[in-house]
C-alpha positions in Angstrom: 115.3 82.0 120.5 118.5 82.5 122.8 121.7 83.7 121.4 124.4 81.2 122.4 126.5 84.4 124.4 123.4 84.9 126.6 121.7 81.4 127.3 123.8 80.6 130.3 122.7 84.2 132.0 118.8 82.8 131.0 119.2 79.6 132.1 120.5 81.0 135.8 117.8 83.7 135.2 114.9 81.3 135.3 116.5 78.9 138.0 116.7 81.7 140.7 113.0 82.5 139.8 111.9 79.0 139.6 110.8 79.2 136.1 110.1 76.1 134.2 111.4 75.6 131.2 112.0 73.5 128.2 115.0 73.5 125.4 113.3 72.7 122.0 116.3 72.8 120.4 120.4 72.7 121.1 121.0 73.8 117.5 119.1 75.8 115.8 121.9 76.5 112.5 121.6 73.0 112.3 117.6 72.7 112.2 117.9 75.4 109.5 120.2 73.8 107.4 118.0 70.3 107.3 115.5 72.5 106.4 117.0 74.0 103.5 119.9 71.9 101.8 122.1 73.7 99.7 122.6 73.3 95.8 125.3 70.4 95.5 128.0 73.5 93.9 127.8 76.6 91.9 128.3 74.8 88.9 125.3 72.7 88.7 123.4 76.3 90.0 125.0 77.5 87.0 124.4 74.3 84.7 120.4 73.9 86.0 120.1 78.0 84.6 122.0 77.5 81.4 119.4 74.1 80.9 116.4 75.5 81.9 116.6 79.3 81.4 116.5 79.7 85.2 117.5 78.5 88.5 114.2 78.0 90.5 113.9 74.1 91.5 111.2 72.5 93.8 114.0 71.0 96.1 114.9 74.0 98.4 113.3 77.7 99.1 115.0 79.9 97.0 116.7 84.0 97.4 114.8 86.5 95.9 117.0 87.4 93.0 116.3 83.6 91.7 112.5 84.1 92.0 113.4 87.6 89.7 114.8 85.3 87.7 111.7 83.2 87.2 109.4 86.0 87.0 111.5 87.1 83.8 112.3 83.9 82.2 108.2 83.3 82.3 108.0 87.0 80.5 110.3 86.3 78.3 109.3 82.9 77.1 105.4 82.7 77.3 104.5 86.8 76.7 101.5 86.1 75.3 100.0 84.6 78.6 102.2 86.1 81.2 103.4 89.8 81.8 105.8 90.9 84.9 104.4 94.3 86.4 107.3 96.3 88.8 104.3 98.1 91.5 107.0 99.6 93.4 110.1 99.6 95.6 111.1 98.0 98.9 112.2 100.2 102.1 115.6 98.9 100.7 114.7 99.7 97.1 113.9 95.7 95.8 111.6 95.8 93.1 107.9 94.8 94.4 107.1 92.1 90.9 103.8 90.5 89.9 103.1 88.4 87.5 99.6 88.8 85.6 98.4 86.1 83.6 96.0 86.3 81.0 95.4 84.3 78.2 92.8 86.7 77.0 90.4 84.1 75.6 87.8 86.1 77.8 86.9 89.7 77.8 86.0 91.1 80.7 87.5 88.0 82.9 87.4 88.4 86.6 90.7 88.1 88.5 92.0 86.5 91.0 94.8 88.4 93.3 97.6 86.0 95.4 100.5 87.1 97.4 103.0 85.3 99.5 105.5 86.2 101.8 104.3 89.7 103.5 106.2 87.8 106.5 110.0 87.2 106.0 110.4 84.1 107.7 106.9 82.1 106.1 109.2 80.4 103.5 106.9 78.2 102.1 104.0 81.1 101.4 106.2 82.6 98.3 107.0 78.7 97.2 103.7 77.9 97.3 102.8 81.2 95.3 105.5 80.3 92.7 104.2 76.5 92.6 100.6 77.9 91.6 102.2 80.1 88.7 103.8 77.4 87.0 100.7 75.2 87.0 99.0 78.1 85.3 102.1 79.5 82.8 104.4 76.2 82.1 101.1 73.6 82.8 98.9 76.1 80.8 97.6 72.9 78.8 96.2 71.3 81.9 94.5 74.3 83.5 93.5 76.0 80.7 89.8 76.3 82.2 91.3 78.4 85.0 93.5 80.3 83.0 91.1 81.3 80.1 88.4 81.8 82.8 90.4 84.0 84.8 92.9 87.3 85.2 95.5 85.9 87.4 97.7 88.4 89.5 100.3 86.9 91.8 103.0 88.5 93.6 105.0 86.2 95.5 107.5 87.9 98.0 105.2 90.8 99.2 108.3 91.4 101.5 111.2 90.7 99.6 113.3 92.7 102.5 111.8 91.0 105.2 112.3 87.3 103.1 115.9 88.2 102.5 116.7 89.0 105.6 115.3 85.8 107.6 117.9 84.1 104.8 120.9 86.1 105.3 120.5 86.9 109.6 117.6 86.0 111.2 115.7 83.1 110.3 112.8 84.1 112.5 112.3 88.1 111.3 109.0 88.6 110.4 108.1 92.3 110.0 109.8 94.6 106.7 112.8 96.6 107.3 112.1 100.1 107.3 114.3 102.3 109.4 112.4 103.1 112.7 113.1 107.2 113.8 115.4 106.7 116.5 113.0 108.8 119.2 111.5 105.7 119.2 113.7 103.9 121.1 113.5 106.5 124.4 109.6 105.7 124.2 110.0 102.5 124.4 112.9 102.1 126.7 112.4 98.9 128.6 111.6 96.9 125.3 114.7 98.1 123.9 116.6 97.7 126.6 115.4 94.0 126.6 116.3 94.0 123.2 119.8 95.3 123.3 120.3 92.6 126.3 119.9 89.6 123.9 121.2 91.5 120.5 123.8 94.1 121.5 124.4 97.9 121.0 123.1 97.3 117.2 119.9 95.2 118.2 117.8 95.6 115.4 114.5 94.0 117.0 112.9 97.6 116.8 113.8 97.9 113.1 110.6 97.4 111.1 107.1 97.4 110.6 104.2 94.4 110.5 103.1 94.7 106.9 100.1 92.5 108.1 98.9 95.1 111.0 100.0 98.4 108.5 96.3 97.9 106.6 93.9 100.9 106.2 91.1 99.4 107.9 90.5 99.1 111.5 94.1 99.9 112.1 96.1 99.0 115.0 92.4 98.3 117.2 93.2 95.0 118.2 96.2 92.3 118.0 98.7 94.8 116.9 101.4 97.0 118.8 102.8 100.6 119.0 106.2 99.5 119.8 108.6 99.4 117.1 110.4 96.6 119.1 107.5 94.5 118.6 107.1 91.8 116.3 103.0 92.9 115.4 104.1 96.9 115.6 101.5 98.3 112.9 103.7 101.3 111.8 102.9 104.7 112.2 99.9 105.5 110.6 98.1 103.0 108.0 99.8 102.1 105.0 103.5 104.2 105.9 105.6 101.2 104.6 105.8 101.4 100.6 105.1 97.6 100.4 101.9 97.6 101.6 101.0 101.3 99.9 101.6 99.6 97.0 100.1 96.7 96.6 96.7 98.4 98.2 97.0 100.5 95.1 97.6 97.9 92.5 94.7 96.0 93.7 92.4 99.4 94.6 92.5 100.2 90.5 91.8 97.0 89.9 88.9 96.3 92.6 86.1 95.6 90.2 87.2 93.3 88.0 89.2 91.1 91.1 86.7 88.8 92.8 88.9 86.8 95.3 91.9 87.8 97.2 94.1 85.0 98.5 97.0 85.5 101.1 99.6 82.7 101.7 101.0 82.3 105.1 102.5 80.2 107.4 102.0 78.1 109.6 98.9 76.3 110.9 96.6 74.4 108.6 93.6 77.1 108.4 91.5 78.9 106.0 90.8 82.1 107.2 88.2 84.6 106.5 87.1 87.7 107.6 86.7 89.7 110.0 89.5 89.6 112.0 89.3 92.7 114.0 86.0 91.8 115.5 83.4 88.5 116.2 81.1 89.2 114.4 81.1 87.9 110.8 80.5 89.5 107.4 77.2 89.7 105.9 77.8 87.0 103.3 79.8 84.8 105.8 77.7 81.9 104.7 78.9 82.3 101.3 82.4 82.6 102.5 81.8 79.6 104.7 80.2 77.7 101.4 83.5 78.5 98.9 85.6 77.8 101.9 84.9 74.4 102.7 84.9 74.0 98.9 88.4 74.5 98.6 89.6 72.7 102.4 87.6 69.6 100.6 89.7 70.0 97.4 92.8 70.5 99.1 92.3 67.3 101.9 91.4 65.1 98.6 95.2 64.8 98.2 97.0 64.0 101.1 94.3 63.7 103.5 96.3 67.2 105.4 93.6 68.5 107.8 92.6 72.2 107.9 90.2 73.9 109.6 87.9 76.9 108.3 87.1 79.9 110.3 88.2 83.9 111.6 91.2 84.5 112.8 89.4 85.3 116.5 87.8 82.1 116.4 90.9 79.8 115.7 94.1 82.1 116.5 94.0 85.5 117.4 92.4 88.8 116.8 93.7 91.0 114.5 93.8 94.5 112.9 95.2 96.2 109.9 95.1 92.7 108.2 95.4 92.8 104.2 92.1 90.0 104.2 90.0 92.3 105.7 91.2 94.8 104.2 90.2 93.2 100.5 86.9 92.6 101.5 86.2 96.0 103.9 87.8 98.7 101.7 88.5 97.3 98.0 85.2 95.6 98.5 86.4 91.9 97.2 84.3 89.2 98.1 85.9 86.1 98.5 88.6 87.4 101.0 90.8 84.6 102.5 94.2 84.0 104.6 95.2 80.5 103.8 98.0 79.4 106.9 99.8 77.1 105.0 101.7 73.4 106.7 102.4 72.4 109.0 100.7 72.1 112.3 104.0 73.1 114.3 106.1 69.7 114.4 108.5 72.1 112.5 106.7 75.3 112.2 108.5 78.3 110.1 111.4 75.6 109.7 109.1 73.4 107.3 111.8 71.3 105.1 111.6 71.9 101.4 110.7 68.5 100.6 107.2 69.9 101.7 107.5 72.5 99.1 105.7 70.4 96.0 102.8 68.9 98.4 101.9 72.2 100.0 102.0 73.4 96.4 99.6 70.7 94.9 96.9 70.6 97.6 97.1 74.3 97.6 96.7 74.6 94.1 93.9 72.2 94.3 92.1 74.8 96.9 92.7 77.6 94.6 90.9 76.3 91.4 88.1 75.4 93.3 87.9 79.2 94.2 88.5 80.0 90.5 86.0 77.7 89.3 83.4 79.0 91.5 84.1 83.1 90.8 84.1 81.8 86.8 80.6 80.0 87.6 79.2 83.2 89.7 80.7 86.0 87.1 79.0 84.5 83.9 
């Protein structure tokens, strides 16, 4: 992505060098607002909150403090099956929320963990997430096998700074938005330096850490960076970003009774399992496999949308730090799974949010086939 002040400098840039290139797009603010039409005027915003209790639609990817508002208005008006749990703080103090759903027709049920969203600029992940807690909460009636059967804990912005960011400046920021110690910047002098060449004296490129590389489990070995200016830089040391130190504790108290942990991402169609640090696979991989093609079956029985199954080395990249393998390596979680979410890359991170309610169904469809088989394996 080319700010507008710089893209003639490139453009010469490449041409002296003989560089090929391609211009995907001429106008990016205009892709983004396609992708994400905005409420016809405050008053219906206000209208839709007063009629419904709150302003989450299905018709464009909302800000976080709507998706607050959701979380409550469920706590508020169905207590008995849903409870809204504050884990912690932001680097920019936003309350970390997840909703845990239990109808407690079973003792002793085995949960389930989802979280969306631990990259800003995956939209569709904490849509998705919010999709699949309203079929269990507000369509309670129709899944009632999964809900009864199952603790539910979902958490669908697992970087709410991050998310709110890529609404507000950067559509493409990925990574949190902890403050980086400004040594940094001489260590990595050339990358800033590049940085401040496309972004100015207040570049903000090296602001931030990966909260998908800052995992306690081979961290930072492979497919992650040192550099704070790096979009995959791992943090620090393991688990330094209060996002991730979080959540790993939530779920670490919780680690017997959750048998599946389900991250939503975007974008590229997969089902991922572990590992994703190395080749070789898991003990129980066939199992993994078995579940796995279980849920891609349910999920392709909608739209025909086609995902493939496999580790993250075999169909993207190698990775380290990852929260999957994390799940399954440390908290000891067997049914550990990335879910890339659509599309394919015809519009990538800019999905439009008319996609929002089919990635939402097929997904959903995937996850109760994982449910129903941890529900047929705990009994």
């Amino acid at each position: 992505m080319v700010p507008p002040g710089v893209s003639e400098y490139l453009r010469e840039y490449l041409q002296d060098r003989d560089i090929e290139y391609t211009v995907l797009t001429n106008d990016l603010e205009a892709d983004i607002k396609r992708q994400n039409p905005k409420p016809k005027s405050k008053y219906s915003e206000k209208l839709l909150k007063t009629d419904k209790g709150h302003p989450l639609t299905w018709t464009r990817f909302h800000r976080y403090k709507d998706i607050l508002d959701y979380l409550e208005y469920l706590g508020s008006t169905i207590p008995d099956l849903v409870k809204i749990i504050t884990i912690g703080k932001s680097s920019e103090n936003r309350p970390l929320k997840v909703a845990h759903i239990s109808s407690g027709k079973k003792k002793e049920a085995p949960a389930i963990w989802i979280d969306g969203g631990i990259h800003g600029r995956e939209w569709v992940a904490p849509s998705t997430a919010l999709f699949i807690l309203k079929q269990l909460t507000e369509n309670y009636n129709t899944n009632k096998a999964v809900v009864d059967g199952i603790d539910w804990f979902i958490m669908p912005v697992a970087n709410p700074d991050g998310y709110e960011y890529s609404h507000s400046t950067d559509r493409f920021w990925r990574k949190n938005r902890s403050k980086n110690p400004a040594k940094r910047y001489d260590d990595y002098y050339d990358e800033a330096r590049y940085a401040r060449f496309f972004w100015g004296d207040d570049a903000e490129t090296c602001q931030g850490v990966d909260l998908n590389r800052n995992w306690d489990f081979h961290w930072k070995e492979v497919g992650a960076s040192s550099s704070p200016c790096k979009p995959t830089f791992a943090g620090d040391r393991p688990f330094s970003e209060p996002e991730t130190r979080a959540m790993s504790d939530f779920i670490m108290d919780r680690s017997d009774q959750i048998k599946a942990y389900l991250s939503l991402h975007s974008y590229s169609q997969m089902l991922l399992l572990p590992w994703g640090y190395t080749k070789q696979s898991p003990k129980d991989y066939d199992d993994l496999m078995y579940v796995g093609r279980k849920a891609v079956e349910a999920l392709q029985r909608l739209y025909g949308t086609p995902y493939k199954i496999g580790t993250s080395p075999s169909l993207l990249y190698p990775t380290s730090g990852s929260s999957d393998d994390w799940a399954k390596g440390k908290a000891g979680i067997k049914y550990s799974y990335t879910l890339e979410l659509r599309d394919k890359g015809t519009h990538g991170f800019l999905l439009p949010a008319s996609q929002i309610v089919p990635t939402g169904r097929e997904t959903f469809a995937a996850v109760k086939t994982i449910a129903k088989h941890v529900i047929n394996t705990s009994d």
